[in-house]
C-alpha positions, 0 to 999 in steps of 0.5 A: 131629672125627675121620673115625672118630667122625664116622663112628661118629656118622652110623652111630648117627644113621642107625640110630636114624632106621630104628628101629622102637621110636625112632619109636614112643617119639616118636609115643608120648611115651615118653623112650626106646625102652626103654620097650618092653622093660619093656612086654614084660616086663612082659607076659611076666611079670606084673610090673606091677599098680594099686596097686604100690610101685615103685622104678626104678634109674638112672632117667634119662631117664625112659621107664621111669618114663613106663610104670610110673606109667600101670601103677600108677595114682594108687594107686601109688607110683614113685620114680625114682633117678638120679645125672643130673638127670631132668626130672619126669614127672607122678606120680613122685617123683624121687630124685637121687644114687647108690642106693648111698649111705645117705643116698639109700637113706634118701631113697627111704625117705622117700618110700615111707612106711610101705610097701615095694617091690613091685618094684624095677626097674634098666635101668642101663648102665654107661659103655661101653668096648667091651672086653667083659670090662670093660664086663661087669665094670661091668655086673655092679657095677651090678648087685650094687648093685642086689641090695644095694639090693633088701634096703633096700627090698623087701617079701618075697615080691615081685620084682627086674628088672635089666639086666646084660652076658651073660658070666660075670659075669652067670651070679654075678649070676643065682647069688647072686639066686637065693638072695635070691629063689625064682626068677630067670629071664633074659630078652631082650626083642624091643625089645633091638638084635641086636648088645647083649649085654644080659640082663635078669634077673627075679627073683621072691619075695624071700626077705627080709633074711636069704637075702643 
């Protein structure tokens, strides 16, 4: 190992080690320190009921979904997709594949029945490059996906929350949501570390399949 990742790697470890939010995911039993940011936008905006139909993008390794089945109760339903494995978290149905993919959309389907989506969720990240225009590009891809996916799944009148990379492809981003939804706000939860440039982007009353 080079004495620049090795480096790298100390610093990570050392900051995740005087993290707040890591330390109350482990005594928690949450999967990731994420779980807080959902937690506050979720407070914040109301988007989280008993009952709900959800769907939660990129969902791996889970702490998201964690939260969300304990806010829907056994009434709801939260399928959770990811290309990665994911080990199973009780109450979630668990997709693997690309969202993007037909036949995963078709998988999702299946397992929402004869409901929709009352939320769809999205905490993806892309692979980070460190180049900021490029990693923002990619955010933005994830997130474009993201919006075609919502047309596949979601009921109108309901809501959209996604992660993108601020810059100039957040400000599309935000602008074509806010013509498939009534409302799209933008939000930068406490549990986000100072240095991140994400965003995250709430969307509220989905317009329907012909507002794309």
């Amino acid at each position: 190992m080079s004495r620049g990742r090795h480096k790298r790697n100390k610093s990570w470890v050392d900051r995740q080690q005087r993290d707040p939010f890591v330390k109350s995911a482990r005594r928690e039993g949450y999967r990731s320190r994420a779980v807080y940011k959902l937690m506050e936008l979720d407070r914040r905006d109301g988007l989280l009921r008993s009952g709900m139909v959800v769907v939660d993008l990129g969902a791996a390794p889970g702490g998201w979904s964690q939260y969300v089945v304990e806010r829907v109760g056994d009434s709801g339903i939260v399928v959770a997709v990811d290309v990665l494995p994911m080990d199973p978290v009780p109450g979630v149905r668990i997709v693997q594949g690309d969202f993007s993919e037909r036949s995963v959309i078709e998988q999702v389907r299946a397992h929402l029945g004869d409901r929709h989506a009352d939320l769809v969720i999205s905490d993806m990240s892309p692979n980070i490059s460190g180049i900021a225009s490029v990693d923002q590009a990619r955010s933005y891809a994830l997130g474009e996906q993201a919006a075609n996916f919502v047309v596949e799944v979601l009921k109108p009148g309901n809501h959209m929350l996604v992660k993108v990379f601020e810059g100039e492809d957040a400000i599309s981003l935000r602008r074509r949501l806010g013509q498939m939804f009534s409302q799209c706000l933008s939000r930068k939860p406490v549990a986000s570390r100072g240095r991140s440039r994400e965003t995250y982007l709430v969307a509220k009353d989905f317009r329907g399949t012909d507002s794309g």
